[in-house]
C-alpha positions as CSV (number, residue, x, y, z in Angstrom):
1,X,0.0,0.0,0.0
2,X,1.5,3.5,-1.0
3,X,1.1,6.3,1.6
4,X,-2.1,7.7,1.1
5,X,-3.7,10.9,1.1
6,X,-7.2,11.9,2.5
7,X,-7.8,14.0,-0.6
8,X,-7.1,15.6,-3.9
9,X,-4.7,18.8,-2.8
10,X,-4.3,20.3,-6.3
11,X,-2.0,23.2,-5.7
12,X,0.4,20.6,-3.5
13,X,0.5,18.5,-6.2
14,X,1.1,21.5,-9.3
15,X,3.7,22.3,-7.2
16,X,5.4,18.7,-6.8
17,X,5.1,18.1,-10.7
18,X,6.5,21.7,-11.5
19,X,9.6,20.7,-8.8
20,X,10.1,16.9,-10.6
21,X,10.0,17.7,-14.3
22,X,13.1,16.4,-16.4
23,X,13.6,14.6,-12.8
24,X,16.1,17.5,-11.9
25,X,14.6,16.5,-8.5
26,X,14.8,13.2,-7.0
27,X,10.8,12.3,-6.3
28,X,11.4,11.3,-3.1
29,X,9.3,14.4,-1.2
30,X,6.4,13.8,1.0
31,X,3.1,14.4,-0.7
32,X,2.3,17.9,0.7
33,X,3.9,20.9,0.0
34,X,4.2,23.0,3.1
35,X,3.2,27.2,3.6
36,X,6.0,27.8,6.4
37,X,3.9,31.0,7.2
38,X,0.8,28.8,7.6
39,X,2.4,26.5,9.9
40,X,1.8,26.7,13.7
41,X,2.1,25.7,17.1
42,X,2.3,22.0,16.5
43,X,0.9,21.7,13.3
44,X,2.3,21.5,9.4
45,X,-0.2,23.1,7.1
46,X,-0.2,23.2,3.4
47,X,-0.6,25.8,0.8
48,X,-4.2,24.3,-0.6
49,X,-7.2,25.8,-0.1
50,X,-8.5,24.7,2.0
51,X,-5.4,24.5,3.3
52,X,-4.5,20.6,5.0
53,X,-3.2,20.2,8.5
54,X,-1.2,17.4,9.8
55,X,-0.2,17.2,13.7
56,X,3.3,17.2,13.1
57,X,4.6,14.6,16.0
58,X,8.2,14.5,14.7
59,X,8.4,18.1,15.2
60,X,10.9,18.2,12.1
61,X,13.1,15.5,13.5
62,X,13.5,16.8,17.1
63,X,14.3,20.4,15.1
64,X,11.0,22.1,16.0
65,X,11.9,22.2,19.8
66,X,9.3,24.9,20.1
67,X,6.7,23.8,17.5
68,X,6.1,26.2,14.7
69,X,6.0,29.8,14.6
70,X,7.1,30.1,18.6
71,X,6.3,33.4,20.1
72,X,9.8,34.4,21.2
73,X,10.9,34.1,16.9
74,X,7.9,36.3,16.5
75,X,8.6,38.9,18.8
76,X,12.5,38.4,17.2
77,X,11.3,39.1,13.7
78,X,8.9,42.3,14.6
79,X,11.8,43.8,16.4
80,X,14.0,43.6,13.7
81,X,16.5,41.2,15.4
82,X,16.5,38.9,12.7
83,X,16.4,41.4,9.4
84,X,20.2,42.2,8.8
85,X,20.9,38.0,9.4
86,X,17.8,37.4,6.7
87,X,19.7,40.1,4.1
88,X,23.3,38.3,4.6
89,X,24.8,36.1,6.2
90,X,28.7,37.7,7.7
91,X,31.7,36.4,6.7
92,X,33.4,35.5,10.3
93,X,36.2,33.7,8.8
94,X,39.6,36.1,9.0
95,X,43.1,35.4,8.3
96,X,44.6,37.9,11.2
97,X,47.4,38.9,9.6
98,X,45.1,41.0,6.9
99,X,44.7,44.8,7.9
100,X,41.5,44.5,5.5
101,X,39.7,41.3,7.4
102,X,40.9,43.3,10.9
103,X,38.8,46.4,9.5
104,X,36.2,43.9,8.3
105,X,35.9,42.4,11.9
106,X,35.3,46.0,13.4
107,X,31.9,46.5,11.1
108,X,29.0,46.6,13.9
109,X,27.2,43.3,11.7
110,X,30.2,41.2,12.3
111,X,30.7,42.8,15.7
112,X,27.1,41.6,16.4
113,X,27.2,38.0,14.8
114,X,30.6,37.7,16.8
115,X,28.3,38.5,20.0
116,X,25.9,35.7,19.3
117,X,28.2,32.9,19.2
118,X,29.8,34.2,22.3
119,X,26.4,34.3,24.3
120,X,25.0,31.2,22.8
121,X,28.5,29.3,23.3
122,X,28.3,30.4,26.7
123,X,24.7,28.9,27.7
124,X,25.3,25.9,26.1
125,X,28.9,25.8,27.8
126,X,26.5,26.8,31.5
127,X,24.6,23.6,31.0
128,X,27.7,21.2,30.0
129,X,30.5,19.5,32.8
130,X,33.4,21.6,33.7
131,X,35.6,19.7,31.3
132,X,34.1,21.0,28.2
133,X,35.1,24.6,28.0
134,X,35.0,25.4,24.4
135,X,32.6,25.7,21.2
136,X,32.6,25.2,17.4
137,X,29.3,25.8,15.4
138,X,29.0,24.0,11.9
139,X,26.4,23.9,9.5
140,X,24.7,20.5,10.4
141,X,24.8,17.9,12.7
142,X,26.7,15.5,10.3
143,X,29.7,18.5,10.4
144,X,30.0,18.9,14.2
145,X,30.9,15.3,14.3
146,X,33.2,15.5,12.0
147,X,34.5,18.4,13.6
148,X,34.9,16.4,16.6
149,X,36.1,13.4,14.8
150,X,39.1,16.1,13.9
151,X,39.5,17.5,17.1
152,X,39.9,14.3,18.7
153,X,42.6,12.9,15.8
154,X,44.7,16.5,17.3
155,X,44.4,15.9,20.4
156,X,44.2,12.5,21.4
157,X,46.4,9.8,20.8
158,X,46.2,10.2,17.4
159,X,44.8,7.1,15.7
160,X,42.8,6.5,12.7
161,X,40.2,4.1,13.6
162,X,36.4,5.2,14.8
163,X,34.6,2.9,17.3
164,X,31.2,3.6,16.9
165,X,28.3,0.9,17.5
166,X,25.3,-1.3,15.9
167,X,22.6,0.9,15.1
168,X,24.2,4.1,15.6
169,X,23.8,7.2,12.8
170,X,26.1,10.1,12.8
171,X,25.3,11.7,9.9
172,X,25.7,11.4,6.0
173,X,29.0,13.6,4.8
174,X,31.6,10.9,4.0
175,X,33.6,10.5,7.6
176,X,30.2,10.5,9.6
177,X,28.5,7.5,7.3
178,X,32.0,5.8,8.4
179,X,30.7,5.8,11.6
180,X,27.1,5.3,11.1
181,X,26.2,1.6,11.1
182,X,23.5,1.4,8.5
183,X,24.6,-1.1,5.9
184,X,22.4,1.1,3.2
185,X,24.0,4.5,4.0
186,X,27.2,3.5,4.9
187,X,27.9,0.5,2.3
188,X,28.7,2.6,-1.3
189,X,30.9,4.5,1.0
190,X,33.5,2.3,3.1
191,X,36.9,3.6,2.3
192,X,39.4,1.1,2.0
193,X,40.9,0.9,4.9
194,X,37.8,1.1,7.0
195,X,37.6,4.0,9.3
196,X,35.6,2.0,11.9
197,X,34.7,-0.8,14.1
198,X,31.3,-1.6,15.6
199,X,30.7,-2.5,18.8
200,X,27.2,-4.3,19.5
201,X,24.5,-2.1,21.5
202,X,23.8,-3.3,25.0
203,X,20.3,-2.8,24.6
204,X,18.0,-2.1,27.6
205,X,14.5,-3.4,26.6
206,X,12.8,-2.0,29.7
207,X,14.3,1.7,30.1
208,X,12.8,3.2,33.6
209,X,14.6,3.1,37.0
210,X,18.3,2.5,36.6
211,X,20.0,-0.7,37.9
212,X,22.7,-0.5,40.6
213,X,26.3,0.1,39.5
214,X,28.4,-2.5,40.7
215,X,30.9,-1.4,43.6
216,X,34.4,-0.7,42.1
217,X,32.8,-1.2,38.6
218,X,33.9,2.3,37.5
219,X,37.4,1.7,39.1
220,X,38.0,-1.8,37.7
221,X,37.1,-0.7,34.2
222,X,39.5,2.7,34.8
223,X,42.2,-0.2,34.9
224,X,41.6,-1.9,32.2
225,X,40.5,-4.8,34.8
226,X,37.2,-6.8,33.5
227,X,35.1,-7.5,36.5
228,X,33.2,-10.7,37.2
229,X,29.3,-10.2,37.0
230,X,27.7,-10.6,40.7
231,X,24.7,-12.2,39.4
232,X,22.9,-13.8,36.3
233,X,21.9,-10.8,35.2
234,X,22.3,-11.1,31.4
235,X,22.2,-7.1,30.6
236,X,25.0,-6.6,33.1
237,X,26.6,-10.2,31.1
238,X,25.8,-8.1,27.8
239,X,27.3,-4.8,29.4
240,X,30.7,-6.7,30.5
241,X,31.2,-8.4,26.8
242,X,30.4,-5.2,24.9
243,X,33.1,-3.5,27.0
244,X,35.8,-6.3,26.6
245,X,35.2,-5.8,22.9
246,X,36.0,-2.3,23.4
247,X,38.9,-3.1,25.4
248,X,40.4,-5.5,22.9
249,X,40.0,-3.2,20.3
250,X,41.6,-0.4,21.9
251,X,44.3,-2.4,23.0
252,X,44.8,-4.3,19.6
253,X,44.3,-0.8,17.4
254,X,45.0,2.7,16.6
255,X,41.8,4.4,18.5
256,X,41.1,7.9,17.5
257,X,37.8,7.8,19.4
258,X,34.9,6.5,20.6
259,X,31.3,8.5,19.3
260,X,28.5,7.0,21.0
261,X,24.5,8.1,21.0
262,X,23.2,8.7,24.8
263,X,20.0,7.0,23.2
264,X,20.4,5.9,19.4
265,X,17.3,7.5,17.8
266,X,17.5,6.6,13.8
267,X,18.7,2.9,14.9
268,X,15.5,2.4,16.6
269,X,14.8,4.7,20.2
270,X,17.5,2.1,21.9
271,X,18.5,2.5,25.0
272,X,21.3,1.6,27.1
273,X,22.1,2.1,31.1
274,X,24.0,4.5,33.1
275,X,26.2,1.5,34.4
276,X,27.2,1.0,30.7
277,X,27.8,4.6,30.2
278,X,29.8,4.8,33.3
279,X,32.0,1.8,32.2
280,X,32.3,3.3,29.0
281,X,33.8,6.7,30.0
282,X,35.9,4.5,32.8
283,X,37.7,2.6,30.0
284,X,37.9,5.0,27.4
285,X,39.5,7.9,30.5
286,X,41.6,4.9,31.5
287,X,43.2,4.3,28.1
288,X,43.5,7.8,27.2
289,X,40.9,7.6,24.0
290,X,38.7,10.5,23.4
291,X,34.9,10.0,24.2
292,X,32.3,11.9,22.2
293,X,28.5,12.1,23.1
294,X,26.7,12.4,19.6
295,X,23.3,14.5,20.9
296,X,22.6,16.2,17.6
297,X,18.9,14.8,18.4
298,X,18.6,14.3,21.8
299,X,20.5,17.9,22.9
300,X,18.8,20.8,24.4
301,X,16.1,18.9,25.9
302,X,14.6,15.8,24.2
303,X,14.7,13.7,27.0
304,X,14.2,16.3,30.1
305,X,17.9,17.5,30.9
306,X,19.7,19.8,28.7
307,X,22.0,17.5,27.6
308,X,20.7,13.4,27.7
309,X,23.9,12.0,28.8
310,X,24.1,13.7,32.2
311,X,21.3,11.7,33.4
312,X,24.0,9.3,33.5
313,X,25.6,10.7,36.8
314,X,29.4,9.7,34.8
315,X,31.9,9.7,37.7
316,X,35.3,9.3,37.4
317,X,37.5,6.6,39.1
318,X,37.7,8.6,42.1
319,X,34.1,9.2,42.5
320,X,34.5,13.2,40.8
321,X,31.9,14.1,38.0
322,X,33.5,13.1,34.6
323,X,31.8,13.8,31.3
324,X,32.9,13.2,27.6
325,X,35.8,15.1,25.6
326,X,32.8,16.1,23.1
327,X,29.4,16.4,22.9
328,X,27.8,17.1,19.3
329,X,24.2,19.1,18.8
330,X,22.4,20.2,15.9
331,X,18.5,19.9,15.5
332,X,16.8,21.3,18.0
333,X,20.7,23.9,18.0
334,X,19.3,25.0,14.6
335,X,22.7,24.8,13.6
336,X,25.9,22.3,14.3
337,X,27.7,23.0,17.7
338,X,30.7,20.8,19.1
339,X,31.0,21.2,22.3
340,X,35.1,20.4,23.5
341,X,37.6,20.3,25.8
342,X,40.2,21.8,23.3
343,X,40.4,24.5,20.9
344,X,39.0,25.0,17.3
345,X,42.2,26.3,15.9
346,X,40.2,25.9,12.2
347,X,36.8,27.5,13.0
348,X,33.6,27.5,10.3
349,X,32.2,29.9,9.6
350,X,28.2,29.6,10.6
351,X,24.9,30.4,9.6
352,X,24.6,33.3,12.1
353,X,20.2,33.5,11.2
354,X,20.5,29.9,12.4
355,X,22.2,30.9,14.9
356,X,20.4,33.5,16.7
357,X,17.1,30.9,16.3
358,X,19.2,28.8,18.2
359,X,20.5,31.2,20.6
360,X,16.7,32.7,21.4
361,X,15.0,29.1,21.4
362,X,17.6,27.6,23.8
363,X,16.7,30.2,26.5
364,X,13.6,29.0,26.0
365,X,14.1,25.0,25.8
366,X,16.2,25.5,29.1
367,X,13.2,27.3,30.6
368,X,10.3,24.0,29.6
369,X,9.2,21.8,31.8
370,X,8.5,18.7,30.0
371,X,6.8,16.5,32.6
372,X,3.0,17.0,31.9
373,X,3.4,16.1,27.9
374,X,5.7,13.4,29.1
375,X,2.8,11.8,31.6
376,X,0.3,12.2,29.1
377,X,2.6,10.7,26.2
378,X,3.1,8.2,28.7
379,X,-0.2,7.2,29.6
380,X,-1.5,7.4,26.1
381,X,1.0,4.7,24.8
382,X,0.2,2.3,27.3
383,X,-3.4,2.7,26.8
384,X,-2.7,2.2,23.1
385,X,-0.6,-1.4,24.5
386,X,-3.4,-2.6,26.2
387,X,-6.0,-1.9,22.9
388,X,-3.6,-3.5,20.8
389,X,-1.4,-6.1,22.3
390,X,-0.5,-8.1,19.6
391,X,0.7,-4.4,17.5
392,X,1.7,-2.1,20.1
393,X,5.1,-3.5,22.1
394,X,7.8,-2.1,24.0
395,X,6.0,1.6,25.0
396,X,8.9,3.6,25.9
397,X,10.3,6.8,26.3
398,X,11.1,10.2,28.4
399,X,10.8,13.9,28.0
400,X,9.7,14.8,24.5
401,X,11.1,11.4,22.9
402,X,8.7,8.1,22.7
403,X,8.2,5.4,21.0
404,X,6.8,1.8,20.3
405,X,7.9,-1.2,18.2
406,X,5.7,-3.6,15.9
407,X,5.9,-7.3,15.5
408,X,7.3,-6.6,11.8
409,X,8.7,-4.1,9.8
410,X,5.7,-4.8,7.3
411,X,3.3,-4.0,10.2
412,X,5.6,-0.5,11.0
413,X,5.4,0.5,7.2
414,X,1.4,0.0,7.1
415,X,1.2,2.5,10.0
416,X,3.5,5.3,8.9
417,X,1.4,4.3,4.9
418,X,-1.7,5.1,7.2
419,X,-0.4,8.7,9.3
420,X,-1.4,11.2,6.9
421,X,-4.8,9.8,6.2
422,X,-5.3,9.5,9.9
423,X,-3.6,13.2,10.2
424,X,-0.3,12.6,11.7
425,X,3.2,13.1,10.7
426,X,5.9,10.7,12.4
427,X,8.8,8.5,11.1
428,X,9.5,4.8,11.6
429,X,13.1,4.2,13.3
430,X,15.1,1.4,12.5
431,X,13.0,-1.6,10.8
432,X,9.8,-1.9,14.1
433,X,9.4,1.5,15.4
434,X,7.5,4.1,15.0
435,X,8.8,7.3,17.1
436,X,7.6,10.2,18.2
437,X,9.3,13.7,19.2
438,X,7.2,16.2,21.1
439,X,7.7,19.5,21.4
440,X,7.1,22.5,24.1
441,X,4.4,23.8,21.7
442,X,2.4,21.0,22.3
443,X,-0.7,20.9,25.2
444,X,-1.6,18.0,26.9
445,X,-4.7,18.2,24.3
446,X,-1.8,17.7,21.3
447,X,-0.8,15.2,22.6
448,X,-4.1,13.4,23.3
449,X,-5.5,14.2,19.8
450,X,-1.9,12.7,18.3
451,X,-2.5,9.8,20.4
452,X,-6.0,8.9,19.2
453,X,-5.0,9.8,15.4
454,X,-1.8,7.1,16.1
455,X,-4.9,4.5,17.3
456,X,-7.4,5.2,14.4
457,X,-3.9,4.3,12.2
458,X,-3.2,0.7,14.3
459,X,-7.2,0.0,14.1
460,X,-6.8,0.2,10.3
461,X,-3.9,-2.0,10.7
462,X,-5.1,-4.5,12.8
463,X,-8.2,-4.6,10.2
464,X,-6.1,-4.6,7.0
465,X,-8.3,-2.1,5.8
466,X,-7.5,1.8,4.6
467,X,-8.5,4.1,6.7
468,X,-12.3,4.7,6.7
469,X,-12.7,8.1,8.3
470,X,-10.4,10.3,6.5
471,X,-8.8,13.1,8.5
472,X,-10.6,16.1,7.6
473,X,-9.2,19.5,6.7
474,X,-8.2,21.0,10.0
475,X,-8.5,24.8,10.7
476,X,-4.8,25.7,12.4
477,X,-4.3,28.4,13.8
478,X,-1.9,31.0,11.7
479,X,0.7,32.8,13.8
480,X,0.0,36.4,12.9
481,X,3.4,38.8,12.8
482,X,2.6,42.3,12.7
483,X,4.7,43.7,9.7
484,X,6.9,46.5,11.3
485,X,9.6,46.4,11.8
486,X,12.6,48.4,14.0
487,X,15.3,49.7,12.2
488,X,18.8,47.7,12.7
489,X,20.5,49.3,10.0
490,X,24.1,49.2,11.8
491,X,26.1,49.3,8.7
492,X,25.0,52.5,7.0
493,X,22.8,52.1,3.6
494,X,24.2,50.7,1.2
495,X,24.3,52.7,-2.0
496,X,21.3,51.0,-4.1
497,X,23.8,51.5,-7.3
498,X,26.1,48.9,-5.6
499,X,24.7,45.2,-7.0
500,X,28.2,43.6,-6.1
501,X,30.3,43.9,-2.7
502,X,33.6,41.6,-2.9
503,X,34.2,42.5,0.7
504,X,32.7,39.7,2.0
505,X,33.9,37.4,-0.8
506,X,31.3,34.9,-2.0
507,X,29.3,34.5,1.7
508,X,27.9,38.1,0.7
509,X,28.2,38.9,-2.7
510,X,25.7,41.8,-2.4
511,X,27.1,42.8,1.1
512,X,25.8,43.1,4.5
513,X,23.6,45.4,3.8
514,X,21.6,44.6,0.3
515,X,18.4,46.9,0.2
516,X,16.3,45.0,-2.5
517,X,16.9,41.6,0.1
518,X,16.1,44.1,3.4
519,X,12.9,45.6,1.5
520,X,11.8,42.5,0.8
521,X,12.5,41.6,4.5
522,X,10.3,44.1,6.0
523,X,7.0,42.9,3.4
524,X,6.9,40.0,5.1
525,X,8.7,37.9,2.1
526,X,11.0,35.9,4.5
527,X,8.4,35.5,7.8
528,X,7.8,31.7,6.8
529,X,11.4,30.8,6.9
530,X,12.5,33.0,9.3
531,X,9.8,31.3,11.9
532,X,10.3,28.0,10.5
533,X,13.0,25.9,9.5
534,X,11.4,22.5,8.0
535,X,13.6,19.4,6.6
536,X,13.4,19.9,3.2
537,X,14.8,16.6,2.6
538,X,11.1,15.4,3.4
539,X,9.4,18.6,2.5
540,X,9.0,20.7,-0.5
541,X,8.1,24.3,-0.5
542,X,6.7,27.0,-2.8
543,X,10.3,28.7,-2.4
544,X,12.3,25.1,-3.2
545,X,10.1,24.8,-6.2
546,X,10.8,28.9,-7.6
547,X,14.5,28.4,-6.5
548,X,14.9,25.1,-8.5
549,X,13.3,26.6,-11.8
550,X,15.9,29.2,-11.4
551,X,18.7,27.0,-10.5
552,X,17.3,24.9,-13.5
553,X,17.4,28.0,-15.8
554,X,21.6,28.3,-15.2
555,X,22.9,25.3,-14.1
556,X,24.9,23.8,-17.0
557,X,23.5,22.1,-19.5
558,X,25.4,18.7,-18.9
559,X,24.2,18.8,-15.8
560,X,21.3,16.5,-15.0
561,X,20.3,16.4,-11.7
562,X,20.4,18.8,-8.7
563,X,21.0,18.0,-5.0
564,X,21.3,20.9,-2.4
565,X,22.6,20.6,1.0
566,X,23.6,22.7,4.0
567,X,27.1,24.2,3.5
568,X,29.9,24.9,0.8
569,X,32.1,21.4,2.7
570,X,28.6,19.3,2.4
571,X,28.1,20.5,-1.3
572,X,32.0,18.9,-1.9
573,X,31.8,15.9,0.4
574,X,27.9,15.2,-1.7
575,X,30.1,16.0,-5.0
576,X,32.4,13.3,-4.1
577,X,29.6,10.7,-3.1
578,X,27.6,10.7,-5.8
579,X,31.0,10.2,-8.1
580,X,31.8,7.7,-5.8
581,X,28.0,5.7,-6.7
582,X,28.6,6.2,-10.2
583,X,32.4,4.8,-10.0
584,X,32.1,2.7,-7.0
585,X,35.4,1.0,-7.7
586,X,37.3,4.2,-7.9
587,X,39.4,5.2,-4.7
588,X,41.7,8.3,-5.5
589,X,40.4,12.3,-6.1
590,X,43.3,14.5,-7.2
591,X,43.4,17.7,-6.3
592,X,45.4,21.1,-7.3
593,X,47.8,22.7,-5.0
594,X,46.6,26.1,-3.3
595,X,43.0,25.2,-4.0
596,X,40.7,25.7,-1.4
597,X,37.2,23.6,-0.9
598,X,36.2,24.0,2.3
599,X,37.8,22.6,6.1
600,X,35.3,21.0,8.5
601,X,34.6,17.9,6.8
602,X,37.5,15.2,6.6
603,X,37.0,15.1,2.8
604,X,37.1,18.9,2.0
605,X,39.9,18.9,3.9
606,X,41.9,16.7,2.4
607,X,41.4,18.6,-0.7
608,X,42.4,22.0,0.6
């Protein structure tokens, strides 16, 4: 059965057709194309007319921490905070030995960018362990890990194997799918040599109160000693083997790290204990091997704390707080962020609108109290157990992040074919689960009518029929954004004659101050985007489809097909992938001395 629809949308589907012609476009968009200015609170909302509302219960992949169109980004965008980031986007990237990038870095726009990575580097670095005392923002999630990947190989002992484990996913640019243990993603990619070793996941299976941590089991594994079980307990059994792995490993090869997920969300909501995690940091502190905590989706709140991992209590062998050498965000960040105990001494340079949506939605984030949606998520799902026993298994979950598994991966793929007839957006994980991430938009009453949409879906299943009662077209409300707007001209105007400013280089072309882009700013052109940032891997809108017909317009004419990701290194390292599927025996890319494509990711890198 192919993903259904409750009805005809018309415009949606113009739109789709216009955006796949001479399939410049992979088809591989979801069936609805979106109206970011429609969209609100918890709900995705299309441009049709009548327009069509889904509950959106992934909340963009954990990105929508504060649902769509959140007050504080309102109140942002009215005030003008956001208009000189929509216009351009500061070049922060100086060589310090140039008396024109010193002058550059004095301009009150790159002054002001400059600001917002301190302050927001500074709250993250408020809510992190005392061992972490620095910050890197990247484009994406996929590039803080490979920024950490990098600050590791500097400062650590210097090795080129990754450990990573079954079922993890760090990201999609070439040195994160080394890492990432889906044979799919990561197979067309394996470099010769093999960057990385799995370890298998001790999974917990009934996540809720944590075991007890063995006396001297933090110690023991510190030394590199493998301590006996003290009862039949086959997690702690599964725990102990897992970390002997490790140990061998470490022992037996180069390490340059171990990346682990606090809870692995793509591989299937899996959980593992804080007596693991302890263990873990014990032996990795012990031999010396750099530990990085991948939270790019469960950072800034997902599960209740700040930061997932320090639910985990780490302690070093001496009973002192420890922590990990990195921690990696990025959805609900807006932007990448590495969070180190070293230096950047290559920063990126990052997208500062991102940044300041980061920055402002943080304070908020930090602010939530997630325990009411988490009762009522809770109580929902084990209502939905006990309707359907033989379907619904394993209800789990903890903040804003729940889930359940299915018998199958057939019976997982009917429900997600079933969510946007029954008016729900969500993603399987892994092969049996179907996920949900909630978000501090959401009401108690969200979460109930999400709920009852999810069991109208399973009572289709369970009948093996389509769904009989077609979600209607719901009314959501639109956030409303009065257009005025204060003045932040800090610059000076531009002179309109001026259509090209090299000061910048190519991050600006028009300069920081381009009047045609800041006019259209204060119409209201840019309020969708600004207010909400939507994965347009899954989603198409009326923007994508007008930028593509351009971009289809100039792009050469040899040129067949168009991909568009998140920063000049992802546009290289997605370059040199899709050579790599159409030449998957070649091994080698030669470069040119004194070029220059990009730094963060491994493969950019090594062509710079």
């Amino acid at each position: 059965m192919s993903e259904s629809l409750p009805k005809k949308l018309p415009k949606s589907q113009a739109l789709l057709q216009r955006l796949y012609q001479d399939d410049l476009i992979p088809a591989d968009k979801k069936p609805i194309v979106i109206d970011p200015a429609r969209c609100c609170g918890p709900y995705l909302v299309s441009v049709d007319e009548p327009p069509f509302a889904l509950l959106d219960a992934a909340s963009q992949i954990a990105s929508a921490g504060l649902g769509f169109s959140p007050t504080v980004l309102q109140q942002a965008l009215k005030q003008g905070e956001m208009t000189e980031l929509l216009a351009a986007n500061p070049n922060l990237c100086y060589m310090q030995d140039s008396a024109h990038n010193q002058a550059m870095a004095h301009l009150p726009a790159i002054a002001r960018a400059k600001k917002i990575l301190q302050s927001y580097g500074q709250l993250l670095l408020q809510q992190a362990w005392n061992g972490l005392e620095h910050v890197s923002f990247t484009a994406s999630g996929a590039e803080a890990n490979e920024k950490a990947f990098d600050l590791c190989r500097q400062h650590g002992p210097g090795g080129k194997r990754i450990i990573a484990f079954e079922g993890a996913f760090h990201g999609r640019t070439w040195m994160a799918l080394q890492a990432t243990h889906n044979p799919h993603k990561r197979g067309p990619f394996v470099l010769q040599d093999d960057q990385a070793r799995f370890m298998p996941w001790p999974r917990w299976t009934t996540p809720g109160r944590q075991p007890p941590i063995p006396t001297n089991w933090i110690k023991q594994w510190h030394r590199a000693h493998v301590p006996s079980p003290t009862n039949n307990d086959p997690l702690l059994q599964a725990e102990i083997d897992v970390l002997t792995q490790l140990k061998r490993a470490i022992e037996q090869e180069e390490i340059c790290a171990v990346i682990v997920e606090p809870m692995q969300g793509e591989g299937g909501d899996n959980y593992a204990t804080a007596r693991f995690f302890n263990g873990l940091r014990a032996l990795t502190r012990g031999a010396g091997v750099p530990l990085i905590f991948d939270e790019v989706q469960t950072g800034l709140g997902l599960g209740g704390a700040c930061y997932w991992h320090t639910q985990f209590n780490l302690r070093d062998a001496d009973g002192n707080p420890d922590g990990p050498d990195c921690v990696t965000l990025a959805k609900r960040a807006q932007l990448g962020v590495c969070l180190s105990a070293w230096p950047d001494s290559r920063p990126s340079n990052p997208h500062m609108l991102q940044a300041l949506r980061g920055f402002l939605m943080a304070q908020q984030l930090l602010q939530h109290d997630a325990t009411p949606l988490a009762q009522e998520a809770c109580k929902q799902l084990l209502q939905l157990a006990k309707q359907f026993p033989k379907l619904v298994q394993r209800p789990r979950g903890q903040g804003h992040a729940w889930a359940f598994d299915l018998p199958n991966s057939q019976l997982t793929q009917a429900v997600i074919d079933r969510r946007f007839a029954r008016g729900f957006m969500t993603y399987k994980a892994g092969e049996h689960t179907v996920r949900f991430r909630l978000n501090a938009g959401m009401t108690t009453q969200h979460v109930q009518q999400l709920f009852e949409c999810v069991g109208n879906a399973l009572h289709d299943v369970a009948a093996n029929t389509q769904s009989s009662h077609a979600h209607s077209f719901v009314q959501a409300p639109t956030p409303t954004v009065p257009m005025t707007f204060s003045n932040t001209n800090s610059g000076g105007q531009q002179d309109s004659k001026i259509l090209l400013d090299a000061s910048q280089g190519v991050q600006a072309p028009c300069g920081l101050q381009p009047l045609d882009i800041l006019h259209a700013v204060q119409a209201g052109s840019f309020t969708g985007p600004a207010l909400n940032k939507l994965t347009l891997s899954s989603w198409a809108t009326p923007t994508v489809v007008r930028y593509t017909d351009l971009l289809r317009r100039v792009m050469p004419k040899a040129c067949k097909h168009l991909y568009v990701t998140s920063s000049r290194d992802e546009t290289v390292d997605k370059g040199l992938r899709c050579l790599r599927l159409k030449r998957p025996q070649a091994h080698i890319v030669i470069g040119f001395t004194h070029q220059y494509v990009g730094h963060t990711t491994a493969a950019a890198r090594s062509l710079s």
